[in-house]
Chimera marker file (.cmm) of the C-alpha trace (Angstrom):
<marker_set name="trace">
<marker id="1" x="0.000" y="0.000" z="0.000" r="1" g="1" b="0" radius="0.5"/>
<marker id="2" x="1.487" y="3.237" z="-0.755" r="1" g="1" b="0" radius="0.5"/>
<marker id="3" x="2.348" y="5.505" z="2.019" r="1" g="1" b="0" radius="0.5"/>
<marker id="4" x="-0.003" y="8.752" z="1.216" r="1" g="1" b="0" radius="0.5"/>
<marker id="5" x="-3.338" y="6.100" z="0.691" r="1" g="1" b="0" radius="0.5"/>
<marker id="6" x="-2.107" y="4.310" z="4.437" r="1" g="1" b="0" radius="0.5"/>
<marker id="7" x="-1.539" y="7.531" z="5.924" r="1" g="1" b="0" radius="0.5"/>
<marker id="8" x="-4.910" y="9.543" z="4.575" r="1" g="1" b="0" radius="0.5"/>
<marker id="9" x="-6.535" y="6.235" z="6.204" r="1" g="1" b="0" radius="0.5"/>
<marker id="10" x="-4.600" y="6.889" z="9.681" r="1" g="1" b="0" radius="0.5"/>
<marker id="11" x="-5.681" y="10.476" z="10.063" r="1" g="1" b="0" radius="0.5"/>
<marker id="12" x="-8.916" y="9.839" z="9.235" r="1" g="1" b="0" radius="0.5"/>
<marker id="13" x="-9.125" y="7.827" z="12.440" r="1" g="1" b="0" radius="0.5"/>
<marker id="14" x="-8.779" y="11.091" z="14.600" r="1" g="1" b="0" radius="0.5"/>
<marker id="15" x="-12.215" y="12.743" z="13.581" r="1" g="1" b="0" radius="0.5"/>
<marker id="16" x="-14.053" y="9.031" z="13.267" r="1" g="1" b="0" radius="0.5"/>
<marker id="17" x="-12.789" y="8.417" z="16.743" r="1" g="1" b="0" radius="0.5"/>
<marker id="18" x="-14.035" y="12.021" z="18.144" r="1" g="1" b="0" radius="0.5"/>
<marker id="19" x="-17.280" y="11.253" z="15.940" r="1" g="1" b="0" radius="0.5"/>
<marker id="20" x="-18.464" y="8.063" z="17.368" r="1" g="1" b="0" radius="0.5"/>
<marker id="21" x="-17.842" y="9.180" z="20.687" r="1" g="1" b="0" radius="0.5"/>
<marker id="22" x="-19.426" y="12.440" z="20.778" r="1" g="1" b="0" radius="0.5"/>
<marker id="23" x="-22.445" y="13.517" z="22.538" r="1" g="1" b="0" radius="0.5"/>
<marker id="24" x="-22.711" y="10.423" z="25.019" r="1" g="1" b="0" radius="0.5"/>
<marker id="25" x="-23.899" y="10.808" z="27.741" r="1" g="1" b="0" radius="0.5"/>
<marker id="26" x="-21.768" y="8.647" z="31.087" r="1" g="1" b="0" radius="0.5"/>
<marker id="27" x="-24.721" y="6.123" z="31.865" r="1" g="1" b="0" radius="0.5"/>
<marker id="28" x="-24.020" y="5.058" z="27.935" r="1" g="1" b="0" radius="0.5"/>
<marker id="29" x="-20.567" y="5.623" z="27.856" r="1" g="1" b="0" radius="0.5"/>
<marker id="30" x="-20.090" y="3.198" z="31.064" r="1" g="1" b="0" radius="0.5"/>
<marker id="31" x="-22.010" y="0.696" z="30.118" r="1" g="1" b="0" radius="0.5"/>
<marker id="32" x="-20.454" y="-2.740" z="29.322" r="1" g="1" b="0" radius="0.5"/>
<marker id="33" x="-22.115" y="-4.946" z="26.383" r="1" g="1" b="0" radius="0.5"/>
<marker id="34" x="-21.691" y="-7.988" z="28.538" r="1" g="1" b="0" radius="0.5"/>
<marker id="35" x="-20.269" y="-9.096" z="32.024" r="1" g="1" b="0" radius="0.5"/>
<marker id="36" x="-16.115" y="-8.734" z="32.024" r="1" g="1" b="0" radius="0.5"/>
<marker id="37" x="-16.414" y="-6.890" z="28.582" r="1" g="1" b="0" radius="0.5"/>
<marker id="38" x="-15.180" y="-3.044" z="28.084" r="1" g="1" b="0" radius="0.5"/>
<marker id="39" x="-17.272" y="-0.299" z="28.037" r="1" g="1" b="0" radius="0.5"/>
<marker id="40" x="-16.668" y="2.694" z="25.715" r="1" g="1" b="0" radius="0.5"/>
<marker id="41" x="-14.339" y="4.876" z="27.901" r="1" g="1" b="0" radius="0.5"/>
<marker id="42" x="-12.501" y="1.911" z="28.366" r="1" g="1" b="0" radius="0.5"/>
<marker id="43" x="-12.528" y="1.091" z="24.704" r="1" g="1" b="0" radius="0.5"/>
<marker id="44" x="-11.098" y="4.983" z="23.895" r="1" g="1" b="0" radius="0.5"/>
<marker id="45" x="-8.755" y="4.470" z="26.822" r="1" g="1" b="0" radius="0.5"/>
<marker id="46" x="-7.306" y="1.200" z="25.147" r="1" g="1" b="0" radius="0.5"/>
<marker id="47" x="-7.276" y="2.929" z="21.907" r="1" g="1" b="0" radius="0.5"/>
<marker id="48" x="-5.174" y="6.070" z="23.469" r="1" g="1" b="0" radius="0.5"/>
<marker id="49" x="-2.712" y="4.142" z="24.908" r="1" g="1" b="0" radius="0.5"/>
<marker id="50" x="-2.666" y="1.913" z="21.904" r="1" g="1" b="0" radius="0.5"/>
<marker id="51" x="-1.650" y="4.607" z="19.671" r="1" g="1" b="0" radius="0.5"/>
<marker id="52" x="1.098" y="5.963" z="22.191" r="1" g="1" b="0" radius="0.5"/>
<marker id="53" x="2.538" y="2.577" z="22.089" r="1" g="1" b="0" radius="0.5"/>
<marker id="54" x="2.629" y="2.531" z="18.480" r="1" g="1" b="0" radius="0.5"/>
<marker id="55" x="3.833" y="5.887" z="17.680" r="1" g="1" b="0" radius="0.5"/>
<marker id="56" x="6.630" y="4.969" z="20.015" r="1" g="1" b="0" radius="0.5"/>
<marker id="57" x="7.241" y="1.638" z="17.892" r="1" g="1" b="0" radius="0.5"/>
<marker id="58" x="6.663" y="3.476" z="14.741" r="1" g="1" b="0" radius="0.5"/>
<marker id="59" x="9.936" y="6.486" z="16.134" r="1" g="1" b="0" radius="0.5"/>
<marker id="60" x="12.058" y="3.160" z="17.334" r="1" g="1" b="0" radius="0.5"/>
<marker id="61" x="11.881" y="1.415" z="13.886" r="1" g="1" b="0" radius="0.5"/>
<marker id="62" x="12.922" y="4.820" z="12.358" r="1" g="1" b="0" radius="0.5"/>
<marker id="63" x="15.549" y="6.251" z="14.448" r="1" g="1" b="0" radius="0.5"/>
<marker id="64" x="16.931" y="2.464" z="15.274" r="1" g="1" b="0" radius="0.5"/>
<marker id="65" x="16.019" y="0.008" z="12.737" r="1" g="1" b="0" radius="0.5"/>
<marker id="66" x="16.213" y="-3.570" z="13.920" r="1" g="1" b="0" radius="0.5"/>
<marker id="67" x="15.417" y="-2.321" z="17.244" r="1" g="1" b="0" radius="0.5"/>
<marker id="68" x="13.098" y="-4.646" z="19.752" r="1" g="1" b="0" radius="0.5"/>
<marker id="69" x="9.710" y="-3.934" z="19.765" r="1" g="1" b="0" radius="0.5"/>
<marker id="70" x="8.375" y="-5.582" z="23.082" r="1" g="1" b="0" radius="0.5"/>
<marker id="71" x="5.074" y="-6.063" z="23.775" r="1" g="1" b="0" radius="0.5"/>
<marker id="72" x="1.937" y="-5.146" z="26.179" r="1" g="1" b="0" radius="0.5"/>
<marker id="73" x="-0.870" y="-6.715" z="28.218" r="1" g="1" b="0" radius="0.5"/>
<marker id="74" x="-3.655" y="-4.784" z="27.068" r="1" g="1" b="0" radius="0.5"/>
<marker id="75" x="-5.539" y="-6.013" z="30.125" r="1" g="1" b="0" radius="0.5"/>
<marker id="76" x="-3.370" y="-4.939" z="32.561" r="1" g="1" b="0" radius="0.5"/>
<marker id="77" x="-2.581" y="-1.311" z="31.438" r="1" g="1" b="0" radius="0.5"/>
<marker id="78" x="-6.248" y="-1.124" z="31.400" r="1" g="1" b="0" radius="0.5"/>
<marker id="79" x="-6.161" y="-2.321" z="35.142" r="1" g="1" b="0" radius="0.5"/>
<marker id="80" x="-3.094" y="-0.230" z="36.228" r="1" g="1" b="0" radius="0.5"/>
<marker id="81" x="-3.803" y="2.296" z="34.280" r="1" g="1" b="0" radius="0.5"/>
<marker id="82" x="-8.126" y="2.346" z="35.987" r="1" g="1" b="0" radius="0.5"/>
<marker id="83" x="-9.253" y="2.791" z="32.267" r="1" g="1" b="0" radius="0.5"/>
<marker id="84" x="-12.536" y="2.572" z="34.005" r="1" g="1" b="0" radius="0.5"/>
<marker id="85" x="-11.888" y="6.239" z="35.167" r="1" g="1" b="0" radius="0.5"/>
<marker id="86" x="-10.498" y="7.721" z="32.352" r="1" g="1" b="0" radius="0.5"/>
<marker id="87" x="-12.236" y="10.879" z="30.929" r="1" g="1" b="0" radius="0.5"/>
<marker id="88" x="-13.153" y="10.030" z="27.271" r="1" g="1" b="0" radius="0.5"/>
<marker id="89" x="-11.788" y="13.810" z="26.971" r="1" g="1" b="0" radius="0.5"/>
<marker id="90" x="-8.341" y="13.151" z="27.435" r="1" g="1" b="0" radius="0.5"/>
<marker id="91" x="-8.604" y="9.352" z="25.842" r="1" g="1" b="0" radius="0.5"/>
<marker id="92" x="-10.130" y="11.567" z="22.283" r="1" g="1" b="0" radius="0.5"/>
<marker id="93" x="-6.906" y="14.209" z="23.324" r="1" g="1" b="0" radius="0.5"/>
<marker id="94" x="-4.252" y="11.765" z="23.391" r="1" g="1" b="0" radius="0.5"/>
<marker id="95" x="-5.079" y="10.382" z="20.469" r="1" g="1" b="0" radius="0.5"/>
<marker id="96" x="-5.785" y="13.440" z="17.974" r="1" g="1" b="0" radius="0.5"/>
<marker id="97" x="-2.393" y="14.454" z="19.432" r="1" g="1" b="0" radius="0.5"/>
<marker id="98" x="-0.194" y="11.612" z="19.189" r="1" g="1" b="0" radius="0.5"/>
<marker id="99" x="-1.954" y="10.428" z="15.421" r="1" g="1" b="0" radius="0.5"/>
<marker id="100" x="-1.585" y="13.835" z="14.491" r="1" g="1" b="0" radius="0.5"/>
<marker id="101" x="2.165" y="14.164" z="15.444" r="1" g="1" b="0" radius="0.5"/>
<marker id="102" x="2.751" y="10.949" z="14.032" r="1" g="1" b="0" radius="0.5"/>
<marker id="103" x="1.454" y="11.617" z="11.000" r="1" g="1" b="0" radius="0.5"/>
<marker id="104" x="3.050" y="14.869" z="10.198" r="1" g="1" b="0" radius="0.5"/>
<marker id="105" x="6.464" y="12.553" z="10.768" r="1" g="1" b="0" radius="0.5"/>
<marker id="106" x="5.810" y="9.742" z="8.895" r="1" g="1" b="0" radius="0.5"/>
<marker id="107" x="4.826" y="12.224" z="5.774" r="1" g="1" b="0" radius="0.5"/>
<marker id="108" x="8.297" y="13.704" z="6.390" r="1" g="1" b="0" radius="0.5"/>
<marker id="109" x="9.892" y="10.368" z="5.791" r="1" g="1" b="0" radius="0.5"/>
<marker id="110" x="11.760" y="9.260" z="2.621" r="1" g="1" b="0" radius="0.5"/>
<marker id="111" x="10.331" y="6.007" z="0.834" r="1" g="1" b="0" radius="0.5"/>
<marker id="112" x="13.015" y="3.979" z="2.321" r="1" g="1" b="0" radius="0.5"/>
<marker id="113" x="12.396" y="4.775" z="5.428" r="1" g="1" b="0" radius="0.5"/>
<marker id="114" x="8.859" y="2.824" z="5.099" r="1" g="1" b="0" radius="0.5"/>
<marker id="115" x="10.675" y="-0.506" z="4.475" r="1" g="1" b="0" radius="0.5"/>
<marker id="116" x="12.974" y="-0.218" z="7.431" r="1" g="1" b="0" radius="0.5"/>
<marker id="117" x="12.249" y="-2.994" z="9.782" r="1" g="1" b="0" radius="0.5"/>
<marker id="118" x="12.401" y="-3.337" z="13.434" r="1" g="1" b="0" radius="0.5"/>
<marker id="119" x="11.820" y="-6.965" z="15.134" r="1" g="1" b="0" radius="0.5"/>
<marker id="120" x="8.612" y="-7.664" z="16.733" r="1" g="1" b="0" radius="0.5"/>
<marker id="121" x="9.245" y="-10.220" z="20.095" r="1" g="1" b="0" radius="0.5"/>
<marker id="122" x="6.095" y="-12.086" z="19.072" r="1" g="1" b="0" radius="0.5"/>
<marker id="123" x="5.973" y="-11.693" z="15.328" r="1" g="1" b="0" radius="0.5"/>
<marker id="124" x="9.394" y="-10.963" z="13.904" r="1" g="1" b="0" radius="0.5"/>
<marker id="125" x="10.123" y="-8.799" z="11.321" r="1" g="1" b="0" radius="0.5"/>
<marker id="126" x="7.807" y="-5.681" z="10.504" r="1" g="1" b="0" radius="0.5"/>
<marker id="127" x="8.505" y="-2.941" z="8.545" r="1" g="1" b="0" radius="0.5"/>
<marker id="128" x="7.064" y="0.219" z="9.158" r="1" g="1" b="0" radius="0.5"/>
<marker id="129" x="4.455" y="0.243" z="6.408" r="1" g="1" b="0" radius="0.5"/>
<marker id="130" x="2.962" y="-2.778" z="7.796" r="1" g="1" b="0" radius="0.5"/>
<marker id="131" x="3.137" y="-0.857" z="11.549" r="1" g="1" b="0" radius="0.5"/>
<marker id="132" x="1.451" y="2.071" z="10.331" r="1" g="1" b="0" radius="0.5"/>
<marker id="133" x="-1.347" y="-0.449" z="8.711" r="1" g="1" b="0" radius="0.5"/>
<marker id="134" x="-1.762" y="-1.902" z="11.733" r="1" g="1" b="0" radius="0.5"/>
<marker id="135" x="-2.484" y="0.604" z="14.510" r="1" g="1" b="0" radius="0.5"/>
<marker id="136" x="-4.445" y="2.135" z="10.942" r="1" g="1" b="0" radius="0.5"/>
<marker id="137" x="-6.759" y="-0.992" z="11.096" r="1" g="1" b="0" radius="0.5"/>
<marker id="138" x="-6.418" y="-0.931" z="15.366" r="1" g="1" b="0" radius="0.5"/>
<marker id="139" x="-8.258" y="2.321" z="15.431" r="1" g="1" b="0" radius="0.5"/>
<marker id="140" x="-10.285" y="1.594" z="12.490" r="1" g="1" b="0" radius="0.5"/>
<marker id="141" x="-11.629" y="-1.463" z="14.772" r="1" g="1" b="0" radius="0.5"/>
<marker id="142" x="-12.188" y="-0.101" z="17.441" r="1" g="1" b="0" radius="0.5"/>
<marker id="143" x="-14.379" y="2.581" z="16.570" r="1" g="1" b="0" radius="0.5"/>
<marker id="144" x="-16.341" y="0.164" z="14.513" r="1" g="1" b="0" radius="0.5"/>
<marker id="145" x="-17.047" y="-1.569" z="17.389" r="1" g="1" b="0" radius="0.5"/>
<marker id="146" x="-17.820" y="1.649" z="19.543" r="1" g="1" b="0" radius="0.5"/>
<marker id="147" x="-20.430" y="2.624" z="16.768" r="1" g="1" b="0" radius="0.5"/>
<marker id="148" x="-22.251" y="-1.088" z="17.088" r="1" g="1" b="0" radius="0.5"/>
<marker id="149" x="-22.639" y="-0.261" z="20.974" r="1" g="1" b="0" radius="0.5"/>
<marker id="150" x="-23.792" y="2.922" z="20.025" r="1" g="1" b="0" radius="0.5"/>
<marker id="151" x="-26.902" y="1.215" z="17.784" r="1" g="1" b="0" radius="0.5"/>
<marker id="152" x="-27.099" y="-1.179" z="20.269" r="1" g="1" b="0" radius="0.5"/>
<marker id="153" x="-27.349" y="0.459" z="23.118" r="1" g="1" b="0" radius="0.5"/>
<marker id="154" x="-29.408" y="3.560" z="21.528" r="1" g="1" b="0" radius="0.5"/>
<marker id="155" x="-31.957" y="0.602" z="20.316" r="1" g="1" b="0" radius="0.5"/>
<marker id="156" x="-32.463" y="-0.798" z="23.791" r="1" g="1" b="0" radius="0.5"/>
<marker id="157" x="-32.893" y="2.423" z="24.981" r="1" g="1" b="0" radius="0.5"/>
<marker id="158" x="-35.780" y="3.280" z="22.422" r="1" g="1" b="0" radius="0.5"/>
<marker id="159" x="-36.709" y="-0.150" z="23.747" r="1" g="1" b="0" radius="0.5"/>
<marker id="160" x="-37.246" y="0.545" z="26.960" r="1" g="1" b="0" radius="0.5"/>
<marker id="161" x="-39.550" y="4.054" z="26.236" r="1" g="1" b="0" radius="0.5"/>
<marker id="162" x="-41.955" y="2.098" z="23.845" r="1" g="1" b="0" radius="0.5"/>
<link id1="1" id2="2" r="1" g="1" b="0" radius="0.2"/>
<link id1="2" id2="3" r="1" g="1" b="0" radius="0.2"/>
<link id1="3" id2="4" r="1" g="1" b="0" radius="0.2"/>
<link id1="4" id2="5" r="1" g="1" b="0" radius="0.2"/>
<link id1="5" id2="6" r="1" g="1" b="0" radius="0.2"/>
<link id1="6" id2="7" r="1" g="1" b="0" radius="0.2"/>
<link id1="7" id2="8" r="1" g="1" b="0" radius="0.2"/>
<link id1="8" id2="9" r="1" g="1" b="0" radius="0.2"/>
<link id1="9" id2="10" r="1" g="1" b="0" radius="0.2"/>
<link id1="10" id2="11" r="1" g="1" b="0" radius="0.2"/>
<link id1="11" id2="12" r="1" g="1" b="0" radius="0.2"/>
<link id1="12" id2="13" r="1" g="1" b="0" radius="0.2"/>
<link id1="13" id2="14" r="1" g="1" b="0" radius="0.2"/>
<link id1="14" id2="15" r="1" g="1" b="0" radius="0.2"/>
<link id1="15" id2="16" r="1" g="1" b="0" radius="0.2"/>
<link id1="16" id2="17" r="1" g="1" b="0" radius="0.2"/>
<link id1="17" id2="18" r="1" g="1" b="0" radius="0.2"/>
<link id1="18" id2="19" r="1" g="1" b="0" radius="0.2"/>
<link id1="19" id2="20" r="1" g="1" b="0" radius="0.2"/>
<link id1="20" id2="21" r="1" g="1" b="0" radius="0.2"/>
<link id1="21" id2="22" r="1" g="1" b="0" radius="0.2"/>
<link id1="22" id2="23" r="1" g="1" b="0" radius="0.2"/>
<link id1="23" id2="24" r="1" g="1" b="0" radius="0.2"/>
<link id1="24" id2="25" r="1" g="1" b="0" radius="0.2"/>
<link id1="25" id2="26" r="1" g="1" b="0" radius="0.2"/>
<link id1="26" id2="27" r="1" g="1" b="0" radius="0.2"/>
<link id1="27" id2="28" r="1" g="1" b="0" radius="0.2"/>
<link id1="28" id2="29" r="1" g="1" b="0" radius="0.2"/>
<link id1="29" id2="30" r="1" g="1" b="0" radius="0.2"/>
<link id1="30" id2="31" r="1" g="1" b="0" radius="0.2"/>
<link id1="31" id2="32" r="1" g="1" b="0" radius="0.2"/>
<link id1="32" id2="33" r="1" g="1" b="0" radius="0.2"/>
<link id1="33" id2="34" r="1" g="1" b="0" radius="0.2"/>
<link id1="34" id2="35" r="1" g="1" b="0" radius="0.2"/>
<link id1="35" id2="36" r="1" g="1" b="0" radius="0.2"/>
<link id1="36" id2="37" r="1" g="1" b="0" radius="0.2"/>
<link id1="37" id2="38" r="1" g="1" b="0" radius="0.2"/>
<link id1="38" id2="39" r="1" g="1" b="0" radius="0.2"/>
<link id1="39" id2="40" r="1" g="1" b="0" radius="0.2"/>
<link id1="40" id2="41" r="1" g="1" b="0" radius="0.2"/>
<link id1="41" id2="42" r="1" g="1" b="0" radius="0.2"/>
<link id1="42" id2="43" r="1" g="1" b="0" radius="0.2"/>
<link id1="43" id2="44" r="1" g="1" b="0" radius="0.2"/>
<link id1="44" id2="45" r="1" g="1" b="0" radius="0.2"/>
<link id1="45" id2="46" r="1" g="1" b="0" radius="0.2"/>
<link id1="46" id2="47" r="1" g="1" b="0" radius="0.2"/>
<link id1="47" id2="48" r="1" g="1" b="0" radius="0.2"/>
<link id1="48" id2="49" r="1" g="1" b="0" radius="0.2"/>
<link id1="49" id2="50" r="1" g="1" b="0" radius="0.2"/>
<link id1="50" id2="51" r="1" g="1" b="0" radius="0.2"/>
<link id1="51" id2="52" r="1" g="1" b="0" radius="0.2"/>
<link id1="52" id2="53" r="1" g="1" b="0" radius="0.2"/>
<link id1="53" id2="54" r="1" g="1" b="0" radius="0.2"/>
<link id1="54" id2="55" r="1" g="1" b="0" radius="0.2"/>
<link id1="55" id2="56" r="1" g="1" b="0" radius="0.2"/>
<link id1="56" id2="57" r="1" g="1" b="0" radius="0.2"/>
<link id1="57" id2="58" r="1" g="1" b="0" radius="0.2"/>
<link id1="58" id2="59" r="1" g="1" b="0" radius="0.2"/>
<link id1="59" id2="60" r="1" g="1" b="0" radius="0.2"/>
<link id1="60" id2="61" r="1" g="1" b="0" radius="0.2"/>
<link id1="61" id2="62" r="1" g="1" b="0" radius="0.2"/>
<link id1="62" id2="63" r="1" g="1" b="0" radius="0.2"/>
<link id1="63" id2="64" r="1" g="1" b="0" radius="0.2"/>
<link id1="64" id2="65" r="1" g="1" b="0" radius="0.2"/>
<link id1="65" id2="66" r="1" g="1" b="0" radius="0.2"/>
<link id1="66" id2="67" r="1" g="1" b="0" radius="0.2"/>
<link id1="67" id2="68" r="1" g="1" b="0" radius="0.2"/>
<link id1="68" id2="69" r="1" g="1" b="0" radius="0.2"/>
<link id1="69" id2="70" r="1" g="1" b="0" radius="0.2"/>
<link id1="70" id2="71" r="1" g="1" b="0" radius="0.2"/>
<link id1="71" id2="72" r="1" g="1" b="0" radius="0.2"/>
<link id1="72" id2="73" r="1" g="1" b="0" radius="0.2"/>
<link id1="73" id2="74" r="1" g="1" b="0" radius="0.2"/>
<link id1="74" id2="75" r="1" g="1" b="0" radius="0.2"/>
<link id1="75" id2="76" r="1" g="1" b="0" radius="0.2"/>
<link id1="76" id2="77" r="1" g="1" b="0" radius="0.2"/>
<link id1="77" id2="78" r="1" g="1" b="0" radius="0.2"/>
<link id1="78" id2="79" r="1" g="1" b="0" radius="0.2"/>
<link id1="79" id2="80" r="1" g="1" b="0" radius="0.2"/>
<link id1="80" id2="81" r="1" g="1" b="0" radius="0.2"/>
<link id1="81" id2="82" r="1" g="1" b="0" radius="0.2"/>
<link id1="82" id2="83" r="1" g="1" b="0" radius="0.2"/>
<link id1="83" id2="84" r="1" g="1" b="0" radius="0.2"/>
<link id1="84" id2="85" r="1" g="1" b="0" radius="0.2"/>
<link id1="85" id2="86" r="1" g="1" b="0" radius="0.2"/>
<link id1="86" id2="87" r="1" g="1" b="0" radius="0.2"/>
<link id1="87" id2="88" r="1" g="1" b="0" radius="0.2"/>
<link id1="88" id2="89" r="1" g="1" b="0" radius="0.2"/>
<link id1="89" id2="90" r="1" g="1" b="0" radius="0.2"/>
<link id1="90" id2="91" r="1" g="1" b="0" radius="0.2"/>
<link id1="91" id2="92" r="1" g="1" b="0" radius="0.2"/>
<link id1="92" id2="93" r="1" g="1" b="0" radius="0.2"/>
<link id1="93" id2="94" r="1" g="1" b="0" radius="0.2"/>
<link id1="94" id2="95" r="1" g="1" b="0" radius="0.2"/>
<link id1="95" id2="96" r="1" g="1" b="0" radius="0.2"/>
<link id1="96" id2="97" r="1" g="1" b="0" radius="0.2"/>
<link id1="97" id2="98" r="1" g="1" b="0" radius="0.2"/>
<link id1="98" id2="99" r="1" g="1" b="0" radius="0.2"/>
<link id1="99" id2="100" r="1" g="1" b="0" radius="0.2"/>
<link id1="100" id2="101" r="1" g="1" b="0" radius="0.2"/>
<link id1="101" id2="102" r="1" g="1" b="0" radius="0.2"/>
<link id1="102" id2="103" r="1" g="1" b="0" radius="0.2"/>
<link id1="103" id2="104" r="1" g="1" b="0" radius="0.2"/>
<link id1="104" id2="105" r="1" g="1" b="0" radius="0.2"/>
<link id1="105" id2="106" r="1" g="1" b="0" radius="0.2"/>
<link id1="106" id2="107" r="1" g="1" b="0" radius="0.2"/>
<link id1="107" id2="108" r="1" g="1" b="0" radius="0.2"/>
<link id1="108" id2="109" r="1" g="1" b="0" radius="0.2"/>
<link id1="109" id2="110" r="1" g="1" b="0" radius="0.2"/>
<link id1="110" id2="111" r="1" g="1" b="0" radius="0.2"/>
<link id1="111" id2="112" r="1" g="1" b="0" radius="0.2"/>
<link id1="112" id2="113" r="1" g="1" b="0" radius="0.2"/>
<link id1="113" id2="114" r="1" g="1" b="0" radius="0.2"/>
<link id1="114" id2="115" r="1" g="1" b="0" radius="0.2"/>
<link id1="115" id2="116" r="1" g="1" b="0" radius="0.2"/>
<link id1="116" id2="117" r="1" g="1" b="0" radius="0.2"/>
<link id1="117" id2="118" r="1" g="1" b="0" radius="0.2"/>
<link id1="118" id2="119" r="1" g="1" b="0" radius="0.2"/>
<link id1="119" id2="120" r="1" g="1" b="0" radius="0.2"/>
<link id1="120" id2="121" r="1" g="1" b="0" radius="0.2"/>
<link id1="121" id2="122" r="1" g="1" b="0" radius="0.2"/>
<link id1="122" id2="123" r="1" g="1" b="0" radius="0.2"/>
<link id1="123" id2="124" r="1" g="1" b="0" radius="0.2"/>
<link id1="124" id2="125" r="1" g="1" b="0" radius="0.2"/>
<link id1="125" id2="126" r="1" g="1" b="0" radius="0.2"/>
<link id1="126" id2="127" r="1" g="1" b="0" radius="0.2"/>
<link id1="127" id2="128" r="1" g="1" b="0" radius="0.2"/>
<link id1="128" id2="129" r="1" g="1" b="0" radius="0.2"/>
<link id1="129" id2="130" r="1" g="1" b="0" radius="0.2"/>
<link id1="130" id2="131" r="1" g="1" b="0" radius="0.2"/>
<link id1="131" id2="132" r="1" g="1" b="0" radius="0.2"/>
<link id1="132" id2="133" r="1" g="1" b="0" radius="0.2"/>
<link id1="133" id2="134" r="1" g="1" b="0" radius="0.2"/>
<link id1="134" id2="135" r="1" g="1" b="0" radius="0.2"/>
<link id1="135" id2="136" r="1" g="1" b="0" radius="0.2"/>
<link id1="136" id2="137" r="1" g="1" b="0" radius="0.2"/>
<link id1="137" id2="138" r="1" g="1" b="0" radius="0.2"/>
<link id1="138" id2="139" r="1" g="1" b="0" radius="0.2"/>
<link id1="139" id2="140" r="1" g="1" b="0" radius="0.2"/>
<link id1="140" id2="141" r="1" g="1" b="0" radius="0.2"/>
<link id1="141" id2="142" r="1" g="1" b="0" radius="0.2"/>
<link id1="142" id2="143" r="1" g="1" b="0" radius="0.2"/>
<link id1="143" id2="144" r="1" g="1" b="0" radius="0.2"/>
<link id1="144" id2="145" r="1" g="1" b="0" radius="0.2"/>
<link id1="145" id2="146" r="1" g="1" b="0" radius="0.2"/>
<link id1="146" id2="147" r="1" g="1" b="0" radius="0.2"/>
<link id1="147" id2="148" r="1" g="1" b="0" radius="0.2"/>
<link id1="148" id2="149" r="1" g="1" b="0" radius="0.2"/>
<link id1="149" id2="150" r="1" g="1" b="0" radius="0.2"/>
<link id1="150" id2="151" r="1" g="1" b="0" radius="0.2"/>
<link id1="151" id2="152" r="1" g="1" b="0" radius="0.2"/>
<link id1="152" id2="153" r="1" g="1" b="0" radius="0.2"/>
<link id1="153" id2="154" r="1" g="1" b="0" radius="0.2"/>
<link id1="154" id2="155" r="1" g="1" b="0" radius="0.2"/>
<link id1="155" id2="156" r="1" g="1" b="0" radius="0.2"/>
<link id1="156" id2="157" r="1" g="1" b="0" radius="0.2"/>
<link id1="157" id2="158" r="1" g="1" b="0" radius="0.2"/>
<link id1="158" id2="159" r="1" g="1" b="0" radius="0.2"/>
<link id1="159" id2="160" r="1" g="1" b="0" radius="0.2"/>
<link id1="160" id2="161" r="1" g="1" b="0" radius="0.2"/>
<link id1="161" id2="162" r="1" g="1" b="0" radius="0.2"/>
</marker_set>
């Protein structure tokens, strides 16, 4: 995939993010879809922290090709971390800033630099086009899956008043 059609994809996922999220009210944003299951503050929690993580990644395969990249338990940052408490505020903040910032570097970047690799503990080799796809497709997810809770939860409540 070329670089300017991956990278028009990853910004996009700062104003989708602040879309689906907009105008919820707590009682929605807090509610789980099932026992043991995130909610959506937790969901743009994960997805902040996600996208720290991989702008980090993205700077280490850059600056120090081969490098590392380790990786995360997703359930315990969101532990540690009391994603449960997280205002959805600073979740949507971090991430317009860091994707934003990220962006504006990786446009920067000569066409070699996008087929620099760094090794992955888990997965091996991945070069930074296939990085910037990923955390692309992470947010991409993740979002879709806030908008079906959204329907979801919006249907019950329509539900509920008929």
């Amino acid at each position: 995939m070329q670089p300017n059609v991956i990278l028009d994809r990853f910004e996009s996922g700062i104003p989708a993010l602040e879309l689906v999220l907009n105008g919820l009210p707590p009682e929605v944003i807090d509610r789980a879809p099932a026992p043991g299951k995130w909610n959506m503050r937790q969901i743009a929690a994960h997805v902040a922290d996600a996208e720290v993580l991989g702008a980090t990644r993205m700077r280490f395969l850059v600056a120090e090709p081969q490098k590392v990249l380790n990786t995360w338990d997703q359930d315990r940052w969101a532990s540690a971390l009391n994603y449960r408490d997280q205002p959805v505020e600073h979740s949507l903040e971090l991430f317009r800033v860091v994707r934003s910032a990220t962006a504006a570097m990786l446009r920067r970047l000569t066409p070699e630099c996008w087929e620099r690799e760094a090794v992955h503990e888990q997965t091996g080799n991945v070069c930074l086009s296939e990085l910037v796809k990923h955390y692309t497709d992470h947010a991409e997810h993740h979002i879709r899956q806030i908008a079906e809770l959204r329907v979801r939860f919006a249907t019950a409540a329509l539900a509920r008043r008929g």
